[in-house]
VOGU-3710 file (C-alpha; in Angstrom, 3 decimals, decimal comma):
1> xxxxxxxxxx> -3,943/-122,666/-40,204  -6,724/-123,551/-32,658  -7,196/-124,683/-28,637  -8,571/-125,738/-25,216  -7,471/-128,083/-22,804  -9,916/-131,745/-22,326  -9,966/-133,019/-18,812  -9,439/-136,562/-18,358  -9,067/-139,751/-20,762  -12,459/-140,628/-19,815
11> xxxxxxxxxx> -13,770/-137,482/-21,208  -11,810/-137,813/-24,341  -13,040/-141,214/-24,812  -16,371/-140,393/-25,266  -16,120/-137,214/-27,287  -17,601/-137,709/-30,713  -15,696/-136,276/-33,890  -18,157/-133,059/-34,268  -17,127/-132,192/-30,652  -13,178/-132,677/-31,423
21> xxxxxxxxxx> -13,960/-130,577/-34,064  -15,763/-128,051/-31,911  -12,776/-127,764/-29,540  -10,410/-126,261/-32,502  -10,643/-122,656/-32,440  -9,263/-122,094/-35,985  -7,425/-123,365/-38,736  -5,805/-119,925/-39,655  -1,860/-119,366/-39,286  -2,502/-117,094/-36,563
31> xxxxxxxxxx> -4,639/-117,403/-33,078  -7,119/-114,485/-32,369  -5,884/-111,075/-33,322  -2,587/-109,821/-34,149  0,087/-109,501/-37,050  3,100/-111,524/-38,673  5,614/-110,978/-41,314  5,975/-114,383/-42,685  8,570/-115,994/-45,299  6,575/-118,192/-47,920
41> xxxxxxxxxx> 8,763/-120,572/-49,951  7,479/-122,270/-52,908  9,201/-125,424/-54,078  9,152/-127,076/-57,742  9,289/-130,850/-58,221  13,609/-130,524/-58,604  13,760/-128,743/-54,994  14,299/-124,892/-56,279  13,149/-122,272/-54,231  11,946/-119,153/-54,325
51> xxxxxxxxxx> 11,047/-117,155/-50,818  8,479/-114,765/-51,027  7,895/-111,923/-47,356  4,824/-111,359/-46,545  3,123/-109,184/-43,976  -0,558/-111,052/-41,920  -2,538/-109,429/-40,281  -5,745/-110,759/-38,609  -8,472/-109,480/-36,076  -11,897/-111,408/-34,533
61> xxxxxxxxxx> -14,791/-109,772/-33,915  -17,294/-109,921/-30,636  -19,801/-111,828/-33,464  -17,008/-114,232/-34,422  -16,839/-112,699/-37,523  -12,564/-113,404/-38,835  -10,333/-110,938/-41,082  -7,022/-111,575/-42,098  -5,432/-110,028/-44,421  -2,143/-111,166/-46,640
71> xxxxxxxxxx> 0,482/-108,692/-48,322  3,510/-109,274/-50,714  6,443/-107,356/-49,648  8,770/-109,237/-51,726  9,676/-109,482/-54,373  9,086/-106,702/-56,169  7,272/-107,932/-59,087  4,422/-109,418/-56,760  4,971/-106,786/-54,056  1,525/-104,901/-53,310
81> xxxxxxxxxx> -0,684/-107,893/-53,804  -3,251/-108,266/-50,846  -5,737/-111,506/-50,139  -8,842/-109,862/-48,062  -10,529/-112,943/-46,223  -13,974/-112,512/-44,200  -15,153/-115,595/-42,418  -18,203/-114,885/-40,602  -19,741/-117,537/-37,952  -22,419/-120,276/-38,625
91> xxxxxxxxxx> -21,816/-121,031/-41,848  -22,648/-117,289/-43,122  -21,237/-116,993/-46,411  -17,598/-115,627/-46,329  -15,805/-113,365/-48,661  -11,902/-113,562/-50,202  -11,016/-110,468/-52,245  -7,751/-110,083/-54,413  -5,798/-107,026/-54,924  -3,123/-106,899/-57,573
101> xxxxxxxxxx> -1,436/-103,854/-58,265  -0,861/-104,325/-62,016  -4,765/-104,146/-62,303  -5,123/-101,119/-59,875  -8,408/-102,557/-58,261  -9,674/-106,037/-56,204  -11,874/-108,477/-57,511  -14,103/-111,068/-55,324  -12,893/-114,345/-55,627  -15,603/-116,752/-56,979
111> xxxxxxxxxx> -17,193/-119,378/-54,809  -15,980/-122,011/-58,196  -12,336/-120,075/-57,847  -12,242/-120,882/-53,679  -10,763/-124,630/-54,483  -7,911/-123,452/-57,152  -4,442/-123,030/-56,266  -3,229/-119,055/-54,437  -0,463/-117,286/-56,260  1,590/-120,290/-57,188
121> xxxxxxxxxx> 1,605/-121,822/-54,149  -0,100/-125,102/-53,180  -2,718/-123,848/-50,562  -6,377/-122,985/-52,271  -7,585/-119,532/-51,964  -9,853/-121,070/-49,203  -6,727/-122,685/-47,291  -4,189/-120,027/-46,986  -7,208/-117,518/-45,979  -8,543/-119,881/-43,332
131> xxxxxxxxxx> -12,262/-120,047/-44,659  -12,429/-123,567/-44,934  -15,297/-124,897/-42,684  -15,083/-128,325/-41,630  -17,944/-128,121/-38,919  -20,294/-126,979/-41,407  -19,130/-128,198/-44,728  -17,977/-131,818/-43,883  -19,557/-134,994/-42,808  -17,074/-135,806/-39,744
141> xxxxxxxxxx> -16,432/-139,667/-38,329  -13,703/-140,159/-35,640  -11,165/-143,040/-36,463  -9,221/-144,753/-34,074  -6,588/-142,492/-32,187  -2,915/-142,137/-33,351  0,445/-140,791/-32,324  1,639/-137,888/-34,608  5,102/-136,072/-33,701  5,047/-137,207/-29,712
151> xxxxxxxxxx> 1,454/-136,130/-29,284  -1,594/-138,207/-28,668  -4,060/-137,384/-31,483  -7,394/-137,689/-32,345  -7,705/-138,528/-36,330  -11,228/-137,594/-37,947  -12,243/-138,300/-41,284  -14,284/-135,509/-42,980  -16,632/-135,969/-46,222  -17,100/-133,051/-48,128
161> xxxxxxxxxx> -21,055/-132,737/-48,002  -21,406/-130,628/-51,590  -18,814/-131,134/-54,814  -15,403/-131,118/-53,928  -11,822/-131,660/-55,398  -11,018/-133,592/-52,073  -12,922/-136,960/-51,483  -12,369/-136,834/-48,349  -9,943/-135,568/-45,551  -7,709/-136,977/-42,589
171> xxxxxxxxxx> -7,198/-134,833/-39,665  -4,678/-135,749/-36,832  -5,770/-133,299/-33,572  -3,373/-132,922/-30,507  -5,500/-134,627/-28,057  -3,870/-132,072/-24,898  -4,643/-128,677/-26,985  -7,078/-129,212/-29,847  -4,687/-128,511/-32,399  -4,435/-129,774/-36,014
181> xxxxxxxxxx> -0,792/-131,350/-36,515  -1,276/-132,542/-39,786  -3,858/-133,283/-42,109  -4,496/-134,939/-45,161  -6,408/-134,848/-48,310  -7,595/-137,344/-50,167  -8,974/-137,239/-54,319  -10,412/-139,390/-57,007  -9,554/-142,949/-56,358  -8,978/-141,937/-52,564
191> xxxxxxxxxx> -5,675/-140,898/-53,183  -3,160/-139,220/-51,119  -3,473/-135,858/-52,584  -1,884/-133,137/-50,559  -0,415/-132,990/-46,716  -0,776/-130,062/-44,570  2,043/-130,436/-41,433  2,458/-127,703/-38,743  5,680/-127,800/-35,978  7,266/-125,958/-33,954
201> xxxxxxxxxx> 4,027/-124,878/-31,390  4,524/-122,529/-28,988  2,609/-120,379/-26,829  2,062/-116,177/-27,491  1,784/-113,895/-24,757  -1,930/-114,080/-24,484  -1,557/-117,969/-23,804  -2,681/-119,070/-27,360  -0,924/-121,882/-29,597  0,784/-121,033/-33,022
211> xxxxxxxxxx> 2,864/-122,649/-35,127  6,285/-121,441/-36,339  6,364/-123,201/-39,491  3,569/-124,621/-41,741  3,949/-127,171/-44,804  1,714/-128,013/-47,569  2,849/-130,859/-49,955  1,236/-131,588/-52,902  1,865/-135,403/-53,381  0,978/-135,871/-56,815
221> xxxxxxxxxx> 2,436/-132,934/-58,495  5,679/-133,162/-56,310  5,871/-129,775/-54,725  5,603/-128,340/-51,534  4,981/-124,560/-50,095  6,541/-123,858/-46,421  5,380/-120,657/-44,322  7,910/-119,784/-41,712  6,668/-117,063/-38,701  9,405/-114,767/-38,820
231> xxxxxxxxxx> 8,055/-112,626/-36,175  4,787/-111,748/-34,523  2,684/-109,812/-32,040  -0,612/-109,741/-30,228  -1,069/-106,523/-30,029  -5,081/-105,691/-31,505  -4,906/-104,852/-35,464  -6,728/-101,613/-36,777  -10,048/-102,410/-38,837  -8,548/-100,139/-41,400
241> xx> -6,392/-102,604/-42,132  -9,221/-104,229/-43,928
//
């Protein structure tokens, strides 16, 4: 799953959590428009592996309408199998289509299916495809700031505002750059649920932060999935991509 710079302490000081949350430009694995292959590794409760290549590609519209796409390269038997994601602006309603070869067509995923688990992995459909809207779809509250891996943070607590699995969510964002370092979700009993860690920022050649390696732990169940940017470019994708 982002950027702008703030200008002065006194600024940030007085900058309530909707604002933070207006300065992040995304919470998708890649900035603007451009393509990845990426490594996903999925990890069971005992610490085995299994590494999955993928190929990402994502493009933004003049409306601020998002489309990424996801495809399996390997291995074989889930090689072929595309994730379609449409985010459109304002809280229109998006779309996340799945492709699976073995069925020979897509289906739409289901606005009850957005919040269940992707392909084995422990990212919901709406996670790994970026669609989750926190400015629209969450109460926000700003909590006292924090230090998270050498960077000042803002932390915001975000209420889901219709039925969720999460009771509420923790977000730590780089104070400098408006990124989201790590976040946290919380279930029934407020619970640590799941963590959501990103390191290894750097800067692309249009000047835009990304990640080179994202983690999402699921606490309870004792598992983790790690996405690893193997390599990437700017260069503008092809609608016919999607």
């Amino acid at each position: 799953c982002i950027l702008v710079m703030l200008s002065g302490s006194v600024h940030a000081a007085e900058l309530t959590a909707r604002e933070i949350l207006d300065e992040i430009e995304s919470m998708a694995l890649l900035a603007g428009s451009g393509s990845a292959k990426i490594e996903l590794i999925t990890e069971n409760k005992r610490g085995q592996q299994r590494s999955n290549t993928l190929q990402l590609y994502r493009t933004k519209d003049d409306d601020g309408t998002e489309k990424q796409l996801l495809e399996y390269l390997q291995p074989a038997d889930v090689a072929g199998t595309k994730l379609l994601s449409i985010t459109r602006s304002e809280g229109k309603d998006s779309e996340i289509w799945l492709f699976m070869p073995a069925l020979g067509k897509e289906r739409r995923i289901a606005a009850q299916e957005m919040q269940t688990k992707f392909m084995g992995t422990d990212f919901t459909y709406e996670e790994i495809s970026g669609t989750a809207t926190y400015k629209e779809d969450y109460e926000s509250k700003r909590l006292d700031d924090d230090t998270f891996d050498g960077h000042k943070c803002y932390v915001l607590q975000l209420t889901p505002k219709a039925k969720s699995e999460y009771t509420f969510v923790k977000m730590w964002v780089w104070q400098d750059e408006s990124i989201p370092v790590r976040v946290e979700f919380y279930g029934r009993g407020d619970k640590l649920r799941k963590s959501l860690d990103t390191s290894g920022w750097k800067k692309n050649t249009k000047g835009k932060w990304e990640p080179s390696q994202v983690v999402m732990s699921d606490v309870l169940a004792g598992t983790k999935t790690i996405i690893k940017i193997i390599t990437a470019s700017e260069a503008d994708v092809s609608d016919e991509y999607f």
